[in-house]
C-alpha positions in Angstrom: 27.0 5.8 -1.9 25.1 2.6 -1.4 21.4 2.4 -3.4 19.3 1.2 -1.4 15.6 -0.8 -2.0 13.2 1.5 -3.7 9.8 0.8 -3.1 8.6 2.8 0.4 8.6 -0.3 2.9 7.8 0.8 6.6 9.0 -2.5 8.1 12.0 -3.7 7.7 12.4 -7.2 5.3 13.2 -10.1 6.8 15.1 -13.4 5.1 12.2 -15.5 4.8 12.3 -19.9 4.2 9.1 -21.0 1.4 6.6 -23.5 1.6 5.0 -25.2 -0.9 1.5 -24.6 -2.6 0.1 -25.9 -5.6 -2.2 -24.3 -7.5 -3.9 -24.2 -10.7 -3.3 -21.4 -12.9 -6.5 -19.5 -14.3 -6.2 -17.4 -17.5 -8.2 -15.6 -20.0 -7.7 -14.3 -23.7 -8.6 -10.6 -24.4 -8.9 -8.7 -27.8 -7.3 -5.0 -28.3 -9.7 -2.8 -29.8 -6.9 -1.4 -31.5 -4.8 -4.1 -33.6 -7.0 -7.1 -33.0 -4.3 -9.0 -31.6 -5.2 -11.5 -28.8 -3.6 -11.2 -25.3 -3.6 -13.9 -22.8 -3.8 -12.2 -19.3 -3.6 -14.9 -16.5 -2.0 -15.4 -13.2 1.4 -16.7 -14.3 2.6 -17.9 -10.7 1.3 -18.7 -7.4 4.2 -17.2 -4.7 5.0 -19.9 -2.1 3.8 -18.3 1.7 6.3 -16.5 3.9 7.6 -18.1 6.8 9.8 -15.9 9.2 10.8 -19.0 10.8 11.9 -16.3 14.1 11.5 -19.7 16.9 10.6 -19.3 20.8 12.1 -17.1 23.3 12.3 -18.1 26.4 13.0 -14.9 28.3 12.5 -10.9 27.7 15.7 -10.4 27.7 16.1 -12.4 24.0 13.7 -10.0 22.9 15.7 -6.6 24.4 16.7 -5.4 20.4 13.2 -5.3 19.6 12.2 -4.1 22.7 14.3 -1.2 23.0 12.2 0.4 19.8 9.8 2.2 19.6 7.6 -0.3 17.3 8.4 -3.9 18.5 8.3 -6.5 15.9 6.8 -9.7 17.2 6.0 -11.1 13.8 6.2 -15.2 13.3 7.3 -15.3 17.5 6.8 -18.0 20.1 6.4 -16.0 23.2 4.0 -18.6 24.6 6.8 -18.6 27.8 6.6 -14.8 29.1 4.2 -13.2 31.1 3.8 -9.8 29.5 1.1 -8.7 31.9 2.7 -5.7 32.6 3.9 -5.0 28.9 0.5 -3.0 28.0 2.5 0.1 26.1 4.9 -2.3 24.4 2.0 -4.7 23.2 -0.4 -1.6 21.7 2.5 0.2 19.8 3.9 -3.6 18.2 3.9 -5.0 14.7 2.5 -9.0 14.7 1.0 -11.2 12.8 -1.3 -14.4 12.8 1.3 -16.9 13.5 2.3 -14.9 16.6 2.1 -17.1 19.4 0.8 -15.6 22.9 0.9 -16.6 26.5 -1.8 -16.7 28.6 -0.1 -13.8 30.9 -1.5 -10.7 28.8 -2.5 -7.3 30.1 -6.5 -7.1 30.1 -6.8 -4.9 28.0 -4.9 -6.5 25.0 -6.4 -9.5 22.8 -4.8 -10.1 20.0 -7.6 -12.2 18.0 -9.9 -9.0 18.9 -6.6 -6.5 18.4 -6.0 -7.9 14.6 -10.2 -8.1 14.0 -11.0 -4.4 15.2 -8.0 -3.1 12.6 -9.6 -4.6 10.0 -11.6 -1.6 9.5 -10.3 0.8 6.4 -11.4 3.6 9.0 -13.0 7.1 8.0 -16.5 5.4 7.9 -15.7 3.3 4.3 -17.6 0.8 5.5 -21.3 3.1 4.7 -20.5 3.2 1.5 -19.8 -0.5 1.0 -23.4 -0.6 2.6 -25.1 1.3 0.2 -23.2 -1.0 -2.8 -20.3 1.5 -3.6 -17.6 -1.1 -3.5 -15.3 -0.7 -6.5 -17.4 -3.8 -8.2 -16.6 -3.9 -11.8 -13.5 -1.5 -11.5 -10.0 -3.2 -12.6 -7.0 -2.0 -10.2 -3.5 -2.2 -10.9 -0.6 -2.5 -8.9 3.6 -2.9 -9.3 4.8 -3.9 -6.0 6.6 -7.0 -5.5 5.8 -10.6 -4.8 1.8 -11.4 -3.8 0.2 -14.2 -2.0 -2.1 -14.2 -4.6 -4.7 -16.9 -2.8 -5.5 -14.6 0.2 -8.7 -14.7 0.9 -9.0 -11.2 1.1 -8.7 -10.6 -2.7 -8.0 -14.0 -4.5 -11.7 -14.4 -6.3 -10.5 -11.3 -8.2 -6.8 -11.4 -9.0 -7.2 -11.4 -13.4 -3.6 -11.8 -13.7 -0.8 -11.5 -11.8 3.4 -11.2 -13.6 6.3 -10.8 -12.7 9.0 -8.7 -14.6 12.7 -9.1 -13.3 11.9 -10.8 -9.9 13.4 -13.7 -9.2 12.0 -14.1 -5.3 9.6 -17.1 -5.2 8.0 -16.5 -2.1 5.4 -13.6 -1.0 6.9 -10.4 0.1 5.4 -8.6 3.3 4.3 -5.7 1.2 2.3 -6.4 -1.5 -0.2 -8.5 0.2 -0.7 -5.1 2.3 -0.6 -2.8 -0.8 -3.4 -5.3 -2.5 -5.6 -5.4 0.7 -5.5 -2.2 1.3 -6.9 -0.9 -1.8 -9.3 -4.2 -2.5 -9.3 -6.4 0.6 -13.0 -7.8 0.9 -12.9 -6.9 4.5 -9.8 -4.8 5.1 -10.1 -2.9 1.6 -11.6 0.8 0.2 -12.9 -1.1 -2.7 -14.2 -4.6 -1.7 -15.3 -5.6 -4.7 -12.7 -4.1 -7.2 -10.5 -6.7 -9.3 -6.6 -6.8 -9.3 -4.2 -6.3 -12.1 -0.5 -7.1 -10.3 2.7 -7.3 -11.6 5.8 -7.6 -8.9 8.9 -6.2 -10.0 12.3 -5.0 -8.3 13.1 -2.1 -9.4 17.1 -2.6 -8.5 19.9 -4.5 -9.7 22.8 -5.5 -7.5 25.9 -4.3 -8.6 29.2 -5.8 -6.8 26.9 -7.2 -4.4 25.2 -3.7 -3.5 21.7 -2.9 -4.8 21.5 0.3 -6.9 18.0 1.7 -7.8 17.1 1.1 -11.3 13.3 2.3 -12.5 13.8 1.6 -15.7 12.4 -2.1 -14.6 9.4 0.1 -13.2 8.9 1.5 -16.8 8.6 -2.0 -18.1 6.3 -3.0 -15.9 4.1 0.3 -16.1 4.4 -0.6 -20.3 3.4 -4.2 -19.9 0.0 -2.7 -17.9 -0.5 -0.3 -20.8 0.0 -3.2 -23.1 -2.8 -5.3 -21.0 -5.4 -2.2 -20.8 -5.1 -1.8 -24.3 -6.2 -5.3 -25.1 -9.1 -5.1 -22.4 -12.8 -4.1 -23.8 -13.7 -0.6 -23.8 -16.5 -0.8 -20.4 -13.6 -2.6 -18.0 -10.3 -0.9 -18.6 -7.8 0.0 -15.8 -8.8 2.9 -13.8 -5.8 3.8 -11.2 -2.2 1.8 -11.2 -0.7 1.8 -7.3 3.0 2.1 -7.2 4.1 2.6 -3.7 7.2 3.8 -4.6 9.1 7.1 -6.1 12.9 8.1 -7.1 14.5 11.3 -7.9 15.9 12.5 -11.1 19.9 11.4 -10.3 18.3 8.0 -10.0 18.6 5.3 -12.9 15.7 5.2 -14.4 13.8 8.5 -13.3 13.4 9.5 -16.9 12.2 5.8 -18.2 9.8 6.0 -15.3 8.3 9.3 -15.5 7.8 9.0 -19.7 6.0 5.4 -18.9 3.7 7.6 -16.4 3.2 9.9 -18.4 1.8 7.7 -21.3 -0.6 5.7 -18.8 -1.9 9.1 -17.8 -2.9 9.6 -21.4 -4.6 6.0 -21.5 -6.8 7.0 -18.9 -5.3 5.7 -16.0 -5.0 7.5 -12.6 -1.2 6.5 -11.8 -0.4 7.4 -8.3 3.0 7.2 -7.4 5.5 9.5 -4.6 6.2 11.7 -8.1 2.8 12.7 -8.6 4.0 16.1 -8.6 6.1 15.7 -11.3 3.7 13.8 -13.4 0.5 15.8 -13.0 0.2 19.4 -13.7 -1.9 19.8 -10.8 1.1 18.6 -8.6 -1.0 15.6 -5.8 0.5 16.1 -2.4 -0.3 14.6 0.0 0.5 13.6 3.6 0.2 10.8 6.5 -2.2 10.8 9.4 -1.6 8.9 12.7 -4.6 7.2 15.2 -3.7 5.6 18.6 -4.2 1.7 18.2 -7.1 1.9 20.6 -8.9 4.6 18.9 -12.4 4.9 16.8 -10.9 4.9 13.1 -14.3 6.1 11.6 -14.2 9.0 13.9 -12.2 12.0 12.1 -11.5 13.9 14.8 -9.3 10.7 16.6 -6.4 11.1 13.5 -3.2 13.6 14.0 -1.0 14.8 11.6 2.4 13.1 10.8 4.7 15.2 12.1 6.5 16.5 9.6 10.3 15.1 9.7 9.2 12.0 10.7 7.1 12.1 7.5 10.0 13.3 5.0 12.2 10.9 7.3 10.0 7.9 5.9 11.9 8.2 2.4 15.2 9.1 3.2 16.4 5.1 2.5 15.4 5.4 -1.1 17.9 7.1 -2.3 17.8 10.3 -0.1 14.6 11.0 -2.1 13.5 13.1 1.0 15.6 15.9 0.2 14.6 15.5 -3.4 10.4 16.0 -2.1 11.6 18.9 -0.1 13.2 20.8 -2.6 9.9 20.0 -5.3 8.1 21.3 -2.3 9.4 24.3 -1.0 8.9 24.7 -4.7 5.6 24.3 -5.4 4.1 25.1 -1.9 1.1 24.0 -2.3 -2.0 25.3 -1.2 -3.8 22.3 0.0 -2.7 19.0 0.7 -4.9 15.3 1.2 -4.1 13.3 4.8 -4.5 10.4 4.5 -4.3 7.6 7.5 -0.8 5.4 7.5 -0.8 4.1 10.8 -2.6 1.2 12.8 -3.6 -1.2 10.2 -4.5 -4.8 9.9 -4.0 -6.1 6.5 -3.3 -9.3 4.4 0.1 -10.7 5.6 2.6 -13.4 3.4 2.4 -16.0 5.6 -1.4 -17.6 4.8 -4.1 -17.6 3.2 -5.9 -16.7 5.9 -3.4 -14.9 8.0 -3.0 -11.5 9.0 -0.5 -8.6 10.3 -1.0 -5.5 12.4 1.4 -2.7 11.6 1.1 0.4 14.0 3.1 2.7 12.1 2.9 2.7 8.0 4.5 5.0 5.3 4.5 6.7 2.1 3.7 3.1 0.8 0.2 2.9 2.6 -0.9 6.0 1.0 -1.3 5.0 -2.7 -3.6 2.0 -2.5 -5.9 4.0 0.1 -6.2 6.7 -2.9 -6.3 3.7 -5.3 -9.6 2.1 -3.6 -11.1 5.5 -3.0 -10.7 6.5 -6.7 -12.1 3.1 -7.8 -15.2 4.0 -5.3 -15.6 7.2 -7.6 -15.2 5.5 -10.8 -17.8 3.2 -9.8 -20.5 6.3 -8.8 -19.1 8.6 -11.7 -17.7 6.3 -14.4 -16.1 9.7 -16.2 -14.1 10.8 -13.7 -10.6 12.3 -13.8 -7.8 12.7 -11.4 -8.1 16.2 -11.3 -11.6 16.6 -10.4 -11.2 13.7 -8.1 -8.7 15.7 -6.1 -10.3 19.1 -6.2 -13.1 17.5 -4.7 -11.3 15.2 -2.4 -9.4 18.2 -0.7 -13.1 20.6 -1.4 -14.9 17.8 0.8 -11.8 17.2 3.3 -11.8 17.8 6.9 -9.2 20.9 7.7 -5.8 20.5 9.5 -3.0 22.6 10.1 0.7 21.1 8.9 3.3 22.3 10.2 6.4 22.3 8.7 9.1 24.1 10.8 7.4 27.9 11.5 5.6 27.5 8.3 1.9 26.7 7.9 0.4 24.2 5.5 -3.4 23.5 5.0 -4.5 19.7 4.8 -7.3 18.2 4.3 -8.4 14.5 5.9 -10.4 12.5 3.5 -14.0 12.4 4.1 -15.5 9.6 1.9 -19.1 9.4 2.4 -19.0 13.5 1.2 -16.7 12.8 -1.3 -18.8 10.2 -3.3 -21.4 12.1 -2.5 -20.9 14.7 -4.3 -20.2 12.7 -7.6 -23.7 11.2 -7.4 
């Protein structure tokens, strides 16, 4: 069977032309505690800006392929010639970005500029806390994802290094600028204020021109953050590590991966991955929540479940690793289970430093750097925290809602922040 790309992407990945940036390369030397030995940790490359380079269309009917879905990409389009007036439902449920261009002919109740600003918002009222100062300021974030447009204005003053461990790519990716604003976007972020650890790795090889999954380049990557906390001074260590991305045990790798996990987990570091429940006694699940595009995203009551197989149907590319999180649980069935939102989100996109992209649906991969921010908001109120009593209390101060799963009956709990911190101060 063909492997196919690992980390959980909800859009596809378009073939993307570079343009060039130059920029100067900032870097500083730490000390570990440990050995004494000096570690440089800088940002080693800039990635070159996307460009989807996707050109004008002159009539809907070039556009009938994305049309015809249910989320229309209209990413990097000239559509300045059609008169979508009457294209309201298509328009609200699309994917698009800053260098979209619009015709005049729109329906009234669709403005992009305002579309792209009122997504902005993290949702579930995170912006009160950044009002009272609980930002994330002075808590170090790390991620493995791939490629990042590390001058986005979003979270550039705080990228402290950025690597790259067997990527050859040289121009941003889609998904790690949305994995990095996410979690730490000044405006689009949980934490605000939090600084940025990054490494972007692939974590496959291709073999006879197919890509098969290999995790073992994960395990590097989660070794070489390891290396860099160790080295770090004892008040500003890594907290949480983001990997938006998970594998099953038949998968090459699995075994390198979950031992590297394992041994951040014992550095104090809050690794939050699709395996969580192999990784953490406690076993994390967790689940997606929906909101119509038009909808209040600090009002709770406006988010619906993901329904279930569309949920599990979110992993199925990586390797079939659905079946894999069925079988774990059906397992485990767990008692309780954190929602948290996927779906209508503006975040950084690849192709600017001041650009940005609205995705109505997400995934599995939108998940992590939500938990990531939150968890650096906790570390920030409670600096002793663990991942344990973060979650008990995350799914003790949650917002009840059914899951079903088939005829069976799940308990989940929506994240509610401002009680959630709350109850660490």
């Amino acid at each position: 069977m063909k492997k196919k790309l690992a980390i959980v992407l909800l859009v596809a990945v378009f073939v993307i032309n570079i343009t060039a940036c130059n920029n100067k390369v900032n870097s500083k030397e730490t000390t570990s505690t440990n050995n004494n030995i000096k570690e440089e940790v800088k940002i080693e490359r800039f990635p070159y800006m996307a460009d989807f380079g996707r050109g004008s269309i002159n009539n809907i009917e070039e556009l009938k392929d994305e049309w015809g879905k249910n989320i229309s990409d209209l990413r990097g389009y000239d559509l300045e010639k059609l008169d979508l007036s009457g294209e309201k439902d298509k328009l609200l449920n699309s994917v698009f970005d800053s260098k979209t261009k619009w015709p005049g002919k729109l329906p009234e109740e669709f403005n992009p500029e305002s579309f792209l600003e009122f997504h902005i918002n993290p949702g579930l009222e995170i912006k009160k806390l950044h009002e009272r100062g609980i930002t994330g300021k002075g808590i170090n974030i790390a991620f493995i994802d791939y490629s990042l447009l590390v001058n986005h204005e979003e979270y550039h003053d705080r990228v402290k290094m950025y690597e790259e461990i067997h990527y050859e790519p040289e121009e941003a990716q889609m998904h790690a600028p949305a994995v990095a604003s996410i979690a730490a976007g000044k405006n689009t972020g949980v934490a605000s204020e939090a600084d940025l650890y990054f490494i972007a790795c692939e974590n496959y090889n291709f073999v006879n021109s197919e890509m098969e999954l290999d995790f073992s380049w994960t395990a590097k990557a989660i070794e070489r953050i390891i290396e860099v906390n160790k080295s770090l001074p004892k008040d500003d260590k890594i907290r949480v590590l983001s990997i938006s991305a998970g594998c099953k045990p038949e998968s090459k790798g699995y075994n390198e991966f979950i031992e590297a996990v394992k041994k951040a987990i014992k550095e104090n570091i809050f690794v939050i991955t699709v395996n969580m429940f192999d990784t953490y006694e406690d076993k994390f699940y967790f689940h997606g929540l929906d909101i119509d595009s038009l909808a209040d995203k600090d009002d709770i009551s406006n988010y619906k479940v993901t329904e279930w197989n569309k949920w599990v149907s979110k992993i199925e590319h990586i390797d079939e690793l659905n079946k894999y999180y069925e079988e774990k649980f059906n397992m485990d069935k767990p008692e309780e289970l954190l929602l948290i939102p996927i779906d209508s989100k503006t975040v950084a996109s690849p192709t600017g430093e001041k650009d940005y992209v609205f995705y109505r649906e997400g995934g599995w991969s939108w998940c992590m750097p939500y938990l990531a921010g939150l968890y650096a908001l906790a570390c920030q109120v409670k600096p002793d925290i663990t991942p344990e009593e973060f979650w008990k209390q995350a799914l003790a101060t949650g917002d009840s809602r059914q899951i079903e799963k088939g005829t069976e009956k799940y308990k989940g709990k929506i994240l509610n922040p401002e009680k959630l911190i709350s109850s660490f101060e």
